[in-house]
C-alpha positions, -999 to +999 in steps of 0.1 A: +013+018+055+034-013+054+018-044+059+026-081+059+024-080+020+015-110+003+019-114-032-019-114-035-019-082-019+011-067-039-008-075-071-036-059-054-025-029-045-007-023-075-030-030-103-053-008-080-030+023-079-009+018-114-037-003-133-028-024-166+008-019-158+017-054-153+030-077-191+032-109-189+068-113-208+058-147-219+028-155-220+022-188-193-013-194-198-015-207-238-015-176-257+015-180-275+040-213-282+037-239-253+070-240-248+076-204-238+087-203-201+070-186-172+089-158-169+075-124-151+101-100-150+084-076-127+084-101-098+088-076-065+126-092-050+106-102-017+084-130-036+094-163-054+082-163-091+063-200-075+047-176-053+039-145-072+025-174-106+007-193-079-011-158-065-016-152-101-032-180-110-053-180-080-070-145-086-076-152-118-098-184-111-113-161-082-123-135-108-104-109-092-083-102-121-084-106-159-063-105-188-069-091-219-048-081-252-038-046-252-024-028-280-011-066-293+001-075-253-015-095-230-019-078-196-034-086-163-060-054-143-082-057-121-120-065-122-146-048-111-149-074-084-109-069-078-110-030-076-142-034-044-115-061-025-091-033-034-110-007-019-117-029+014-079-035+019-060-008+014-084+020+026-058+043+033-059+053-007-096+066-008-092+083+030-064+101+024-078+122-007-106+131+014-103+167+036-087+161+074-116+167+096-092+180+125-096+143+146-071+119+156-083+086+164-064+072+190-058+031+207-046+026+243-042-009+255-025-025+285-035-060+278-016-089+298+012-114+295-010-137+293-032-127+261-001-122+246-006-134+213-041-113+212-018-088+222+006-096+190-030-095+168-040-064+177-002-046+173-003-062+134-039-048+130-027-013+136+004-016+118-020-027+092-044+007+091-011+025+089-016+038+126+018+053+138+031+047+174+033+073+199+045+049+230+047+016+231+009+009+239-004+040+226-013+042+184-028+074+166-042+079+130-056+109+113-081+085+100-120+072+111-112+038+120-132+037+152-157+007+140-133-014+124-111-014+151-143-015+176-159-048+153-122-060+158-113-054+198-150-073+200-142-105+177-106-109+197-124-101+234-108-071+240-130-047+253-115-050+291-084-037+278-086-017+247-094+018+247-099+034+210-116+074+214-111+106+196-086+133+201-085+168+186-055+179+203-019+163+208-003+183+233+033+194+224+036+190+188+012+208+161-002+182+136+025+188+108+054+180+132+037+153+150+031+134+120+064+143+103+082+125+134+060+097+140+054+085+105+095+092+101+083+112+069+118+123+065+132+088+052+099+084+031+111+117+015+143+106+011+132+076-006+111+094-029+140+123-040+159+091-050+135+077-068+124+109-088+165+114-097+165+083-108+139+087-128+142+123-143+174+105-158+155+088-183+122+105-184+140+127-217+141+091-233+112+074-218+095+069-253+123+048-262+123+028-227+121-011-232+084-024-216+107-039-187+128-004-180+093+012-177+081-016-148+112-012-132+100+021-122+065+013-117+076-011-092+101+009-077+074+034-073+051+008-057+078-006-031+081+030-016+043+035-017+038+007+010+058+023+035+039+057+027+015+062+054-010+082+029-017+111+051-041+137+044-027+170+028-031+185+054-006+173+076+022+171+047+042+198+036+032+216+005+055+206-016+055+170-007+076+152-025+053+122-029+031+141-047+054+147-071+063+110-078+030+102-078+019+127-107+049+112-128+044+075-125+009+081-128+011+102-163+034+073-180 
């Protein structure tokens, strides 16, 4: 599923998944004494705290998010407008509840040297739908992308060289081991058992975690969920450890 995340996207997709998760330690925006700093101890290591304030500030002008006083805190979720952008971006969260219809929709492309940076485009657009690569021009997703990337390979002028169709078969692997190896779901899992150790630690004394021990784990939790590819059940194990994580964060 990873992406190139911005911070507008990070707030995005977590407010999405966790919603009012996010305090604003101090409050930058007036609430309290003028003379409290800007200080957002949740800010993801990958992001400045100019970057992550400035993306901030910027969806709340745009409406996408609001804040609100809850239960004497101010927090930031998202709006009604926020949660459709939500839906729009990060697809994959809606698809992958939804049954596996047995189809694999699958990109071929041998585009030129010379289109390289088209080329480039259309490698991060598939990265982006969480497509997983089979060869080096050859992508597959369990997922009905077919007129996105269709309205896509015809904005970019594509179409010589772009081949997206429909597979129901992947010879030499059945769908549980195909996607186990090309997704690498074995370091995702890993990822996750860590995380749910971690976390089982202190979920005996979770009522007396501080606000910031709690986000800690939220945004753990949401660091590992951008490189989870959100496949449909039915091509992960039963006991998928993501699942697990997942119910755990989510019932906090």
């Amino acid at each position: 599923m990873r992406k190139l995340i911005r911070p507008y996207d990070y707030l995005l997709l977590t407010l999405g998944v966790l919603g009012d998760v996010f305090e604003e330690i101090r409050d930058p925006f007036g609430w309290q004494a003028h003379y409290y700093k800007y200080i957002y101890g949740w800010v993801p290591e990958r992001f400045t705290r100019h970057n992550f304030e400035r993306a901030v500030r910027r969806m709340l002008k745009t409406k996408d998010i609001e804040r609100l006083v809850k239960k004497g805190k101010p927090i930031l979720r998202l709006s009604s407008q926020g949660k459709e952008k939500w839906v729009r971006e990060f697809p994959l969260r809606q698809l992958s509840q939804k049954p596996w219809d047995g189809f694999w929709t699958v990109v071929s492309f041998d585009i030129p040297e010379k289109l390289k940076g088209r080329r480039g485009s259309l490698r991060l657009k598939l990265q982006s739908l969480g497509m997983a690569r089979l060869q080096e021009s050859l992508y597959l997703t369990p997922f009905d992308f077919g007129q996105d990337l269709q309205e896509f390979i015809s904005v970019h002028d594509l179409s010589e060289f772009v081949d997206v169709f429909k597979a129901r078969h992947i010879f030499g692997s059945n769908p549980k081991e195909l996607a186990w190896r090309v997704w690498q779901l074995e370091k995702l899992e890993i990822s996750y058992n860590e995380f749910l150790s971690s976390l089982n630690l202190n979920s005996k004394n979770k009522k007396l975690m501080k606000p910031e021990e709690r986000t800690k784990y939220q945004v753990h939790f949401e660091e590992i969920l951008l490189d989870d590819p959100l496949l449909p059940k039915e091509l992960l194990p039963r006991d998928w450890v993501g699942f697990n994580a997942r119910k755990l964060i989510l019932g906090w």
